[in-house]
N, C-alpha and C positions, 0 to 999 in steps of 0.2 A: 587509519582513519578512525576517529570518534566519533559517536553517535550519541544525540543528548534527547529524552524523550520531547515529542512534539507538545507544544502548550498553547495557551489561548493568544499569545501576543506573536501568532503565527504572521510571518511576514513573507509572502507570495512571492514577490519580486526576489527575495532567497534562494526561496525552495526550487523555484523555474532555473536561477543561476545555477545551482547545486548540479540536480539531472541535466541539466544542457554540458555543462562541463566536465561530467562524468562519462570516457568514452565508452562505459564498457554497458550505459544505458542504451537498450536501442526502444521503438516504437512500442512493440509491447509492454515491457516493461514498463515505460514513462503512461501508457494506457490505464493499466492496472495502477500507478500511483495515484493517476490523479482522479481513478472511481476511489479510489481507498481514501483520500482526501474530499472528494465532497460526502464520502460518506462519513467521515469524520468529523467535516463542517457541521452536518444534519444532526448529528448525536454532542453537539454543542459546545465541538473542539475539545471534547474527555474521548482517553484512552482507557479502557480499550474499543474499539467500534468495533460493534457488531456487527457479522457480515452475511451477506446471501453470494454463494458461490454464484447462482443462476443470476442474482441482479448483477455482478461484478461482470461474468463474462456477457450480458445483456448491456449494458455499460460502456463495454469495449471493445464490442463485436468478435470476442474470441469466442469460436464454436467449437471448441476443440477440449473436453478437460483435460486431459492432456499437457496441451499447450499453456491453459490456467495452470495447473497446476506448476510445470516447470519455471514457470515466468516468475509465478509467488514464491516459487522454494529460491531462484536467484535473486531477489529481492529480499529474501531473505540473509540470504549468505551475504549481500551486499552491503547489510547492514542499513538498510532503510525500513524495516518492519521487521516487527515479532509476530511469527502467526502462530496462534494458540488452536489448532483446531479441537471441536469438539468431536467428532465422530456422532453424535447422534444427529438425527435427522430431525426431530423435535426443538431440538437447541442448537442456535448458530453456532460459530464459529468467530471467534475473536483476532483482531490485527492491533497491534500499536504501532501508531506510525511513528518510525525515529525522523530524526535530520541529522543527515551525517554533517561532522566539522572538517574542515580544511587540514 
């Protein structure tokens, strides 16, 4: 599967095809994409978006980091985001949202 970075002439009714057609998406995951996409809306459709672990699981009612965290690392392997964390607590932590190709 290819992956091409996400850009401003992002087309919705895709990216919904995309993860629906993707069995190995389940709820959480597709949770976490679509806080990571309005928050990528909000930051003006430029990657990379900055992120809040606490807004993201506040977002998608995962209470668990844990659970966050396992969800974004297979989302990652999956090829739908780069997570760039930062480690410090002062400075976010960055995602680029990809869109996998067919």
């Amino acid at each position: 599967m290819q992956a091409t970075a996400m850009d401003s002439q992002l087309n919705l009714n895709e990216v919904f095809r995309v993860l629906a057609a993707d069995r190995r998406i389940n709820v959480w995951h597709f949770s976490i994409y679509m806080s990571l996409l309005h928050q990528w809306l909000l930051n003006g459709g430029v990657n990379p978006v900055p992120i809040s672990r606490k807004r993201v699981m506040a977002h998608t009612h995962i209470g668990s980091i844990v659970t966050y965290h396992k969800y974004l690392r297979q989302l990652m392997d999956l090829g739908y985001i780069v997570y760039e964390p930062s480690y410090n607590p002062f400075t976010g932590s960055y995602v680029r949202l990809l869109v996998p190709g067919n």
